[in-house]
N, C-alpha and C positions, 0 to 999 in steps of 0.2 A: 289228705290231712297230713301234714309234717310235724311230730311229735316225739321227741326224741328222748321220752322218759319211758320206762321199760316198764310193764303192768306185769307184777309179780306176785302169783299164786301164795298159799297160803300152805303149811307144812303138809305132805300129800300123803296117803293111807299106802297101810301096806298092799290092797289088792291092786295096786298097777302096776307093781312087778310084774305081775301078770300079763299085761297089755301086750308085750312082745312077744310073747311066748304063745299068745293066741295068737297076733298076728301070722306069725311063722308057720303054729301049726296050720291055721286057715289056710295060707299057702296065699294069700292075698294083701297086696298092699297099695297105700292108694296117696292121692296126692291132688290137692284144689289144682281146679283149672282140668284135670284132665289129659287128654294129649294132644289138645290145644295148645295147653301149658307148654306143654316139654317141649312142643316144638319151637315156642317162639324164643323158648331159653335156649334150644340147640340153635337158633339162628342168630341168636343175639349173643354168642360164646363163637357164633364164626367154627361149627364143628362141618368138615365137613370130610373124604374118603381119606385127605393125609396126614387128617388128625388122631394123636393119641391122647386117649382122655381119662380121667379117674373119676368115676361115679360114685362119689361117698354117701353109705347109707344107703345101698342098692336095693336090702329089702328082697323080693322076691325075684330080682331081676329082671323085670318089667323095662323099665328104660334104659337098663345096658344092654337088652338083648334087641329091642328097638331102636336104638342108634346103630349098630352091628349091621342091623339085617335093611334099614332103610338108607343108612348114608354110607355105610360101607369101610367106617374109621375104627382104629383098633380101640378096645375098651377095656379096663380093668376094674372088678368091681368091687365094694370093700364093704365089710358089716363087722359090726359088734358081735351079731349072733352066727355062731356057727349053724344054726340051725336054716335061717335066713340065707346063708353059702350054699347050703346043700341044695335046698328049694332055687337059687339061682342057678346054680350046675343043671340041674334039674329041667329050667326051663328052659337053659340053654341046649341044652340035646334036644328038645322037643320040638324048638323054635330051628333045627336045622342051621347053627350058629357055635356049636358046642366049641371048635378047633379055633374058634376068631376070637373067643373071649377069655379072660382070667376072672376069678375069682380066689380073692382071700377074705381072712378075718383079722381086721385092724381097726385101732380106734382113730379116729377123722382129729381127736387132739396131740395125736402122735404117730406121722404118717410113717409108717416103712419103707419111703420111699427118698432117693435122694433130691436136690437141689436140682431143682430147671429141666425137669423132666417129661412133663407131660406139657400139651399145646391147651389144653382147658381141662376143671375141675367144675363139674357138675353136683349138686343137691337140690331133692326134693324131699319138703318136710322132713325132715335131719335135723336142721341145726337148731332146731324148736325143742331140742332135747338133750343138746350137749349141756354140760355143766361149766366150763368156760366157752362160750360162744367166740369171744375175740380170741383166744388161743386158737381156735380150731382154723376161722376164717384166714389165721397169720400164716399155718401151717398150710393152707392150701393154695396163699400166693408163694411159700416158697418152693411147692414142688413144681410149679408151672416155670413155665421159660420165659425169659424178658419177652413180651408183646403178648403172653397168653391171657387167659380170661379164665377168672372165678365167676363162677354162677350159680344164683340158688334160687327155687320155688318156694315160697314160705307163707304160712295164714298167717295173716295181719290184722289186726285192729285195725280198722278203719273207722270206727266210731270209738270213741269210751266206752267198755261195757260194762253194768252192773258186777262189783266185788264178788257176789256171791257165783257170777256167772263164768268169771277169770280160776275161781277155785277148781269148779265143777269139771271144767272143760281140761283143768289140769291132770284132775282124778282120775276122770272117765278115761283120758289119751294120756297114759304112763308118765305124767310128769311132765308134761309138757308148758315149756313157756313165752310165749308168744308174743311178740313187740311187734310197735307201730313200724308207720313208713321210716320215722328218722330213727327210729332204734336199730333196723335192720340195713339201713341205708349205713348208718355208723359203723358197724364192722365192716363194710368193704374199705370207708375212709381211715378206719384204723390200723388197719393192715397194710396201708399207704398204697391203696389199688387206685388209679386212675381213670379216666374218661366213662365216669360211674353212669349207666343208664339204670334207672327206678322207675316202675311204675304201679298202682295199685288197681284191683278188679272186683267190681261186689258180682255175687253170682246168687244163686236159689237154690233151695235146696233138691228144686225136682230138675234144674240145669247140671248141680251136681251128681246128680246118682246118673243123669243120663251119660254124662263122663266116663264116667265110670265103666258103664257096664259096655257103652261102645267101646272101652279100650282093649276088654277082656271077647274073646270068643265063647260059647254058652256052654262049651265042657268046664270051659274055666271057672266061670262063673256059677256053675252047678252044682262044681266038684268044692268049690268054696264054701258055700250055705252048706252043704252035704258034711263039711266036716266040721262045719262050726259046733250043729246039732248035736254029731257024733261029742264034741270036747265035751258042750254045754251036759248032754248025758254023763258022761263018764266022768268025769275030771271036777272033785266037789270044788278044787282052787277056781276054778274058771265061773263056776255058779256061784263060787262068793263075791268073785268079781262084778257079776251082772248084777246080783242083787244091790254092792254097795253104789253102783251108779242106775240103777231102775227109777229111781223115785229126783229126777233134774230139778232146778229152779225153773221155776216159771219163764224166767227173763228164755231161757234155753228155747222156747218156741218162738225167741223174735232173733234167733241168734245172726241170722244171717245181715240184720240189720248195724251188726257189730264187727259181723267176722268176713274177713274176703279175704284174697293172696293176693303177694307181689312177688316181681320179678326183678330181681336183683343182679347187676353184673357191671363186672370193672375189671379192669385190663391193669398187667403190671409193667 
């Protein structure tokens, strides 16, 4: 479906500040598609040992330490949260990668980084949350170098979905805003990236948790759930959060009929 008007939520509550702040502490972060995804974005970005790359939006440093440790290219990883840095540093000593990688804390609409820098700029579920989406995609064709590749994993609409269902999904995932194939296809064109490949993927929701959980080892995955309980006990911000998304729209049990990912990438 090619639809190039942007489905835009509606003012979002104060508990999804939150959102990040559990993520982080969970220590867990995730992303449609899996690492199926990642990989077909790391082969369609041309990443491979003598490449330098910038992962914006690393999150817990899941796919900058899996690019590191599988294809063997240097990677730098960048978050908003500091919190999100530490938990990458973190996994990067663990994953046996600690000395190969960088991480800092920078915003993706203003990179600290100079002009024609890196050989590709990687995102997954990121830019679903920037507040200028074309600022940020401009700034990641200018850190890359003539011939490099911006790429990004992102949940798409692939169907129209119910209003009430565009709100929901914004509340419950920290503000998140989510556009079709031609919306997300438009910031590559707008940032003047060329040789643009787009594609789009419906999945389910028991294809996605299996994703998921293949990606992670079962300490990780353990120790995930293990600290969610601990937040959801302690922490009343976090049980306000749950309770103000506990009670979803209905439409939320056919969501997958609405919601899938594309893969996004264009060369400068």
């Amino acid at each position: 479906m090619e639809n190039k008007e942007q489905l835009t939520p509606k003012e979002t509550s104060e508990p999804e500040s939150y959102y990040f702040e559990l993520q982080a502490s969970w220590g867990l972060t995730k992303h449609m598609g899996g690492l199926n995804a990642t990989r077909d974005l790391i082969e369609l970005c041309h990443i491979d040992k003598d490449s330098y790359v910038l992962d914006v939006g690393c999150g817990v440093g899941m796919t900058t330490c899996y690019m590191t440790k599988e294809y063997g290219c240097k990677v730098v990883g960048i978050d908003l949260s500091e919190m999100m840095v530490e938990r990458s540093k973190e996994r990067a000593k663990r994953k046996g990668v600690g000395d190969k990688v960088e991480f800092r804390v920078a915003d993706a609409q203003d990179l600290p980084f100079k002009d024609n820098l890196f050989d590709a700029v990687v995102s997954e579920s990121v830019n679903a949350f920037m507040e200028d989406k074309q600022k940020a995609v401009s700034e990641y064709k200018r850190v890359i170098k003539p011939g490099g590749y911006v790429g990004f994993n992102e949940v798409t609409w692939v169907e129209t979905p119910p209003p009430e269902l565009v709100e929901y999904m914004s509340r419950a995932l920290g503000g998140a805003e989510f556009l079709t194939y031609g919306g997300w296809k438009d910031l590559l064109e707008g940032a003047g990236l060329t040789d643009i490949a787009a594609g789009t993927y419906k999945t389910t929701a028991w294809r996605q948790w299996a994703n998921e959980v293949k990606q992670m080892n079962p300490r990780d995955y353990l120790g995930a759930w293990g600290k969610f309980l601990s937040l959801c006990f302690k922490n009343p911000a976090v049980r306000k959060y749950i309770k103000e998304i506990s009670v979803p729209p209905k439409s939320v049990f056919r969501i997958f009929k609405y919601f899938g990912y594309g893969i996004y990438v264009g060369r400068k």
